[in-house]
N, C-alpha and C positions, 0 to 999 in steps of 0.2 A: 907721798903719804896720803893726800887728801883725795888725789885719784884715783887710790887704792880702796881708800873709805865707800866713796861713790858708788865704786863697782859692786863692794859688797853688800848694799844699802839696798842698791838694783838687784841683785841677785835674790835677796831676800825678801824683798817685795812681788818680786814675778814668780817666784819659786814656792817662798811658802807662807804666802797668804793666800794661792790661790785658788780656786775652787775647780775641782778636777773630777770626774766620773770613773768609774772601773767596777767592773765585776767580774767575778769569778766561780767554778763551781766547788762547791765544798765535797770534798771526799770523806769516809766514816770516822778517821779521826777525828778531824776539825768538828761534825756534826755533832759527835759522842762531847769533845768540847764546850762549844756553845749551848750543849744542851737543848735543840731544835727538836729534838724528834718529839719534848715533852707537849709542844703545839697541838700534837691531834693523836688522834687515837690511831690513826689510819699508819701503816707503813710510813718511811718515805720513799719515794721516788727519786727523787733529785734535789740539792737544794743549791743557792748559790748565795752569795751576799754581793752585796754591792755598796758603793759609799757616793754622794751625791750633795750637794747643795744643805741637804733635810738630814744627813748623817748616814751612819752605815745603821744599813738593815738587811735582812736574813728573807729569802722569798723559798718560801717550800712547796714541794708539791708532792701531795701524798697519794697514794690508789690502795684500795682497801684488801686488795689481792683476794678476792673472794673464792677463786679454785686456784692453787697450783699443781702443779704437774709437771713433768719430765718436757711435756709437749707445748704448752703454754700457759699462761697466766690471764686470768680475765677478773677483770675486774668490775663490781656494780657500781662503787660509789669514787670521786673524784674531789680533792679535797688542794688549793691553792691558799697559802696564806701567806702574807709577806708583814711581817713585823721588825718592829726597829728596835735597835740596841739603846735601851734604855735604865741605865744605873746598873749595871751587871743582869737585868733584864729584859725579856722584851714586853715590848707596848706593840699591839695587832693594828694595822694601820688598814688594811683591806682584806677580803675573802672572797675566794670563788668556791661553787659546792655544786657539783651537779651530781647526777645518776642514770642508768638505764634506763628507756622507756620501755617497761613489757611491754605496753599497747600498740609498740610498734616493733616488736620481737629483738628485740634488742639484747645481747648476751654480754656485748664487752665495753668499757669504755677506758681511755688510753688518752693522757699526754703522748701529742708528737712533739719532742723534745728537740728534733730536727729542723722544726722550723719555729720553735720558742726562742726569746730574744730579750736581753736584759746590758739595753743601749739607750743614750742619749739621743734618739731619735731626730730630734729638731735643734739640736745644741745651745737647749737652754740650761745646760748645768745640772738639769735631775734626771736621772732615770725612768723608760717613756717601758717598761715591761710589755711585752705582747706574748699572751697565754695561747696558744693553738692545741686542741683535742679533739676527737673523734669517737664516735660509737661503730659497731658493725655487728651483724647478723649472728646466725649461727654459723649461716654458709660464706662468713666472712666478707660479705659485702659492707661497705660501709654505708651509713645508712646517714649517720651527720655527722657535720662540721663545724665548729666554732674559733672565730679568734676573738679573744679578745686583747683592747687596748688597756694601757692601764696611762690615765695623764693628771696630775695633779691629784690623783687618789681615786679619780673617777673612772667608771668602765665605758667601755664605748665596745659593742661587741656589731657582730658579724655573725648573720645563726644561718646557715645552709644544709636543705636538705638534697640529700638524692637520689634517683630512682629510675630506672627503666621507662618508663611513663612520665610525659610532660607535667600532669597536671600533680605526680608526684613531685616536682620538684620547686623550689624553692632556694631563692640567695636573699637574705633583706639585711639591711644597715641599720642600726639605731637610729632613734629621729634624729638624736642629737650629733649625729655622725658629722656635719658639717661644721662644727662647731672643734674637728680637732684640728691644729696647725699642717700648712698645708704639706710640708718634708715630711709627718708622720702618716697621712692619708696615701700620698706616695708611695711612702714606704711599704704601707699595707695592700697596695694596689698590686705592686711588685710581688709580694710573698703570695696573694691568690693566682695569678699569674704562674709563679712559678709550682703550687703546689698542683693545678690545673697540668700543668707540664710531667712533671715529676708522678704525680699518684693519677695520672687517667680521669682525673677528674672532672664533671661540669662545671659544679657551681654558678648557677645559672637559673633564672627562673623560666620557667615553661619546659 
């Protein structure tokens, strides 16, 4: 009997108190549910929640669908918000918000969702988010790149631009780039690598 106690004493201790990560994506139920889409004006996109150290929180990401059509969707404005389940609502804990540069002809701007990431990066128990998006022309070239980190609520981004023309082109790191743990620096070292592989890419400066 006292064996028995032991075992279950362990079990309950390792099992559930313990602090665990997970995410997943919400489909239009669940979002119609939680009520997410009242975040932003913008469409959404995709959304996903996650639970972590800090609690479960809701990361959306909206595009404002400025033309649709049978042929495509393009979007001007870009809209990331990741807020936490707080009291049957949410509290906004970070934002991203970008747009088209007309000055640099610029037509469309897009989450690549393909290479977005909503992981315990360095396994410290919270969720390390990395946002990856793109602009591109009329002639659908892509014009920029961004990933951004997201660590302890802080951004740490990556802005690249690219071009036919050396002196068009550009890769820069936040200053504070070195300041993220070194398994998530890795980690993003890998995804420009392979986005470089995958989409024809430079990324590269000169």
């Amino acid at each position: 009997m006292k064996n028995y106690i032991l075992v279950l004493f362990l079990s309950v201790s390792t099992f559930g108190f313990s602090q665990k990560t997970d995410s997943f994506i919400l489909d239009k139920e669940q979002i119609i549910q939680r009520e997410v889409n009242g975040l932003s004006d913008f469409p959404i996109y995709r959304a996903y929640e996650f639970q972590d150290k800090s609690g479960v929180c809701e990361l959306v990401l909206f595009e404002n669908r400025k033309i649709v059509s049978k042929k495509d969707t393009l979007n001007t404005k870009i809209q990331a918000i990741c807020a936490m389940n707080d009291h049957g609502g949410f509290r906004e804990r970070w934002t991203i918000n970008d747009l088209v540069d007309n000055e640099e002809a610029e037509t469309n701007i897009w989450f690549w969702t393909k290479y977005c990431s909503v992981k315990d990066l360095d396994g410290d128990g919270y969720i390390d988010p990395v946002i990856v998006y793109g602009t591109r022309d009329e002639n659908e070239y892509i014009k920029r790149v961004k990933i951004i980190t997201v660590y302890k609520d802080k951004k740490y981004a990556i802005r690249a631009v690219e071009s036919e023309f050396d002196l068009g082109r550009s890769f820069k790191k936040d200053a504070h780039w070195k300041l993220l743990p070194q398994k998530i620096k890795t980690y993003i070292d890998q995804l420009v690598i392979k986005l470089r592989k995958e989409q024809d890419l430079l990324l590269k400066d000169g």
